[in-house]
N, C-alpha and C positions, 0 to 999 in steps of 0.2 A: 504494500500500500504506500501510494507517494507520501509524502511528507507534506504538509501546510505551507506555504511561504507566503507571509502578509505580503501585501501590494506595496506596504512602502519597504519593505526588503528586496522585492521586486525591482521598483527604481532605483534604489537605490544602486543595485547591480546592475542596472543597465546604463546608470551614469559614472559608475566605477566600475568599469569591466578590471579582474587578475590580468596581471602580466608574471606570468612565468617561467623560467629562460634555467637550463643547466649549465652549472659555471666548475670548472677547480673547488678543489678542496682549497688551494693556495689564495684562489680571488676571492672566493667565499670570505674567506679569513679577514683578508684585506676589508672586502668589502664591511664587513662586521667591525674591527679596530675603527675602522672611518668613521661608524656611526658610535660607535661609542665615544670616540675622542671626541667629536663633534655636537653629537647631541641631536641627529640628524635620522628623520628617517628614512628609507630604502627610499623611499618615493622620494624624497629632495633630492639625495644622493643622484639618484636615476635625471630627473629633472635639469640637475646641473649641468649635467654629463651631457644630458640631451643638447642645449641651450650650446654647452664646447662646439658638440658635432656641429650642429647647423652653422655656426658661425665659422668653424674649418671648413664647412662642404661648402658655405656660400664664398669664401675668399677663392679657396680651389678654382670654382665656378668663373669668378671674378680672371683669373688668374688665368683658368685658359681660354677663356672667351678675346681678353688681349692677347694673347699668343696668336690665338688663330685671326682676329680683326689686322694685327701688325704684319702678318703674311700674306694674308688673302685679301684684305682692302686694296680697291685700285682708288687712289687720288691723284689730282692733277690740279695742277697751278692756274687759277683765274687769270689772265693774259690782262684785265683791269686791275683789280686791287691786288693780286699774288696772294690771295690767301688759299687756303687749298679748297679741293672740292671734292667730295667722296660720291663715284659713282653707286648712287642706290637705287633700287626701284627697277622693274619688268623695261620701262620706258629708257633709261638714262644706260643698262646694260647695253638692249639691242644697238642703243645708237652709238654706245665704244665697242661693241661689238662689228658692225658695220664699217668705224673707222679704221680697226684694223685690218680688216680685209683687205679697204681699200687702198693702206698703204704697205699692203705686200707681205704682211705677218704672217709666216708660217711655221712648220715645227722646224726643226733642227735636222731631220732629217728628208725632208720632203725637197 
């Protein structure tokens, strides 16, 4: 026979779903000294941690989005002000697209 569970035990688990994860006996540990030294519980600890990754995954992100903008960007120098101009857009490719055909750009080995 199931067991009763009020409704607001209900919500309450559906607005706290477990997270459960198998770790070392050694991180285990770790992770236990942390909360003791600290005063802290798993879920802060976790929290924190979470909070590091995002902010390491978004510089990464950061990081190589300029890698690949600093390769792969074509610009070219405004013949009025010399500021530059970054071709963007379906419209502004075709048309440097276009220009280099027509002045003779080909592969290296063609």
């Amino acid at each position: 026979m199931a067991k009763h569970v009020p409704p607001s035990r209900k919500r309450y688990e559906a607005r706290n779903p477990t997270v459960s994860v198998r770790v070392s006996a050694v991180i285990k540990a770790r992770m236990e000294d942390l909360r003791a030294t600290t005063g802290k519980s798993m879920a802060a600890i976790l929290l924190e941690s979470l909070g590091a990754q995002e902010a390491s995954a978004h510089e990464a992100y950061k990081r190589g989005f300029k890698a690949a903008s600093d390769r792969y960007r074509v610009v070219f120098r405004c013949p009025g002000c010399k500021k530059g101009i970054t071709v963007e857009g379906a419209e502004s490719k075709a048309m440097a697209a276009k220009a280099m055909v027509e002045a003779g750009f080909v592969h290296k080995g063609c």
